[in-house]
C-alpha positions in Angstrom: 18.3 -10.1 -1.1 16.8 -7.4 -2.7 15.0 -9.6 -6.0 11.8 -7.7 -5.5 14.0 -4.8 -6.9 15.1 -6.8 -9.6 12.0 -8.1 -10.2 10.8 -4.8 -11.0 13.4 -3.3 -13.0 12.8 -6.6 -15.1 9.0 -6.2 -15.3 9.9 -2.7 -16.9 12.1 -4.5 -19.3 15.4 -2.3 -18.2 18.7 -3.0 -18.0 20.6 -1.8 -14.4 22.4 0.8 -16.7 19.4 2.1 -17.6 17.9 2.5 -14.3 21.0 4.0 -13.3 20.5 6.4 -15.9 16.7 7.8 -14.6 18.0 8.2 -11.3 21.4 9.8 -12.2 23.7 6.9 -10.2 26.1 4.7 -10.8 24.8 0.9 -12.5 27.2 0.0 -9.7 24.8 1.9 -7.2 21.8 -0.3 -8.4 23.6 -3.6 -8.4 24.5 -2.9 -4.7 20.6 -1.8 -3.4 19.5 -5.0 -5.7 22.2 -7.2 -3.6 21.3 -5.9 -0.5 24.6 -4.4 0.0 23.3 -1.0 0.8 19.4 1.0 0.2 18.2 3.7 -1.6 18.4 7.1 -0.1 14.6 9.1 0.4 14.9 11.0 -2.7 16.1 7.8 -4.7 13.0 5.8 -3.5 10.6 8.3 -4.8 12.0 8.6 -8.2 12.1 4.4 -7.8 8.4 4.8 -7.3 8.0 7.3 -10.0 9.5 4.7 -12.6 7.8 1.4 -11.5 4.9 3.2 -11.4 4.2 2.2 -7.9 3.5 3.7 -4.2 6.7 4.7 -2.4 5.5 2.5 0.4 6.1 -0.7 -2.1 9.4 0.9 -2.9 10.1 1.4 1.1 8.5 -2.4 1.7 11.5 -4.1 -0.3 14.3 -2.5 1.6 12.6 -2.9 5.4 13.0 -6.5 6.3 9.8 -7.6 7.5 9.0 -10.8 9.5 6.3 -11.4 7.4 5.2 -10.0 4.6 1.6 -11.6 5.3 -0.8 -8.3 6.9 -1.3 -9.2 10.2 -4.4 -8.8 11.8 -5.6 -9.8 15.5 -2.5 -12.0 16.9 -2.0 -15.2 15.0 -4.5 -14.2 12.4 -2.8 -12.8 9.1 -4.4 -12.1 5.2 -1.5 -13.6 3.1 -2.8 -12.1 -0.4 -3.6 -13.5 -2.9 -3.6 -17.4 -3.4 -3.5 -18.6 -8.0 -5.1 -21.9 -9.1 -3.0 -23.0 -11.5 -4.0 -26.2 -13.8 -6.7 -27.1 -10.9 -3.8 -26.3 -8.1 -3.7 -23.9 -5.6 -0.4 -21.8 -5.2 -0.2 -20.4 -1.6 1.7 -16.9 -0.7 5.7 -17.6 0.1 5.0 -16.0 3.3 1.8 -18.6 4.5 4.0 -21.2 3.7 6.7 -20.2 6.1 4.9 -18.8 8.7 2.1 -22.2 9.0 5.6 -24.7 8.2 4.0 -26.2 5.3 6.3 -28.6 3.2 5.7 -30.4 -0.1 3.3 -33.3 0.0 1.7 -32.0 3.6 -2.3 -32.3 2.8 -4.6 -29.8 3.6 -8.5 -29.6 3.6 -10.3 -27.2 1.7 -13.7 -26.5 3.7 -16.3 -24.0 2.6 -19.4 -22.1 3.3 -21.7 -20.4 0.2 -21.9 -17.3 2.0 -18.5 -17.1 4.4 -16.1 -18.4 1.6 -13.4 -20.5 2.2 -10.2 -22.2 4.2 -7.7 -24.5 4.4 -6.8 -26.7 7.4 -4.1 -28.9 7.7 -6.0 -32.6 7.7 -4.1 -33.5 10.8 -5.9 -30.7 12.9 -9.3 -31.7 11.1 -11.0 -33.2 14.3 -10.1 -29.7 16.2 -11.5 -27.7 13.2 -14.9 -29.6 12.6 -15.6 -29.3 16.5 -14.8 -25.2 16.0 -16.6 -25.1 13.2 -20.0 -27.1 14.1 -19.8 -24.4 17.5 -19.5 -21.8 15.5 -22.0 -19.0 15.6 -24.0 -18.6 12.3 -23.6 -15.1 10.4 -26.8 -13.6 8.4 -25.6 -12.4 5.4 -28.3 -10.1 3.8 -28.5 -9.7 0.0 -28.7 -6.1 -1.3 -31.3 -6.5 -3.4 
């Protein structure tokens, strides 16, 4: 449940005995918040902060279970994070692909606009998009120069 957790005792290169250690519990203790068998009092999650070097809200963020991780904005509009091109692919956030039900080999369109950036559609909703997007209104972008 908890691999974020793990994931970041790993990053630090420590064992769970040696997290255990910093925060004075058990190894036993840590193995249970990193299974999901039971969280981190208040106190524990700041010194967790303190050691991954991180915001206690991140600490807080892996023991709240969240519908999405994605940051939502107006409703059905979300910023997912990040997105890695790897070897000329793009690697979407865990989280876009669950929430838009994407599976392996569904094709999507990348479209794009010099000064608005970019987007990906699913090509079966292409016709829908391109009529949105040709009644779109056009936004001035001024150059600070």
């Amino acid at each position: 449940m908890n691999d974020e957790l793990r994931n970041a005792r790993m990053r630090m290169k420590m064992t769970q005995e040696e997290l255990a250690e910093k925060l004075d519990v058990s190894r036993q203790t840590v193995a249970k918040w990193e299974n999901g068998e039971s969280v981190p009092d208040i106190m524990r999650c700041t010194q967790l902060a303190e050691v991954f070097e991180v915001e206690i809200d991140d600490i807080a963020s892996m023991f709240i279970p969240q519908k999405t991780k994605g940051y939502p904005g107006p409703k059905g509009k979300y910023i997912f994070g990040k997105c890695v091109i790897r070897r000329g692919l793009i690697v979407l956030p865990d989280d876009a692909i669950q929430i838009f039900n994407l599976k392996d080999g569904d094709e999507l369109l990348l479209v794009g606009d010099i000064k608005q950036g970019m987007a990906l559609v699913p090509v079966s909703g292409v016709n829908d998009f391109v009529t949105q997007f040709d009644n779109a209104p056009v936004l001035e972008v001024k150059d600070n120069e």
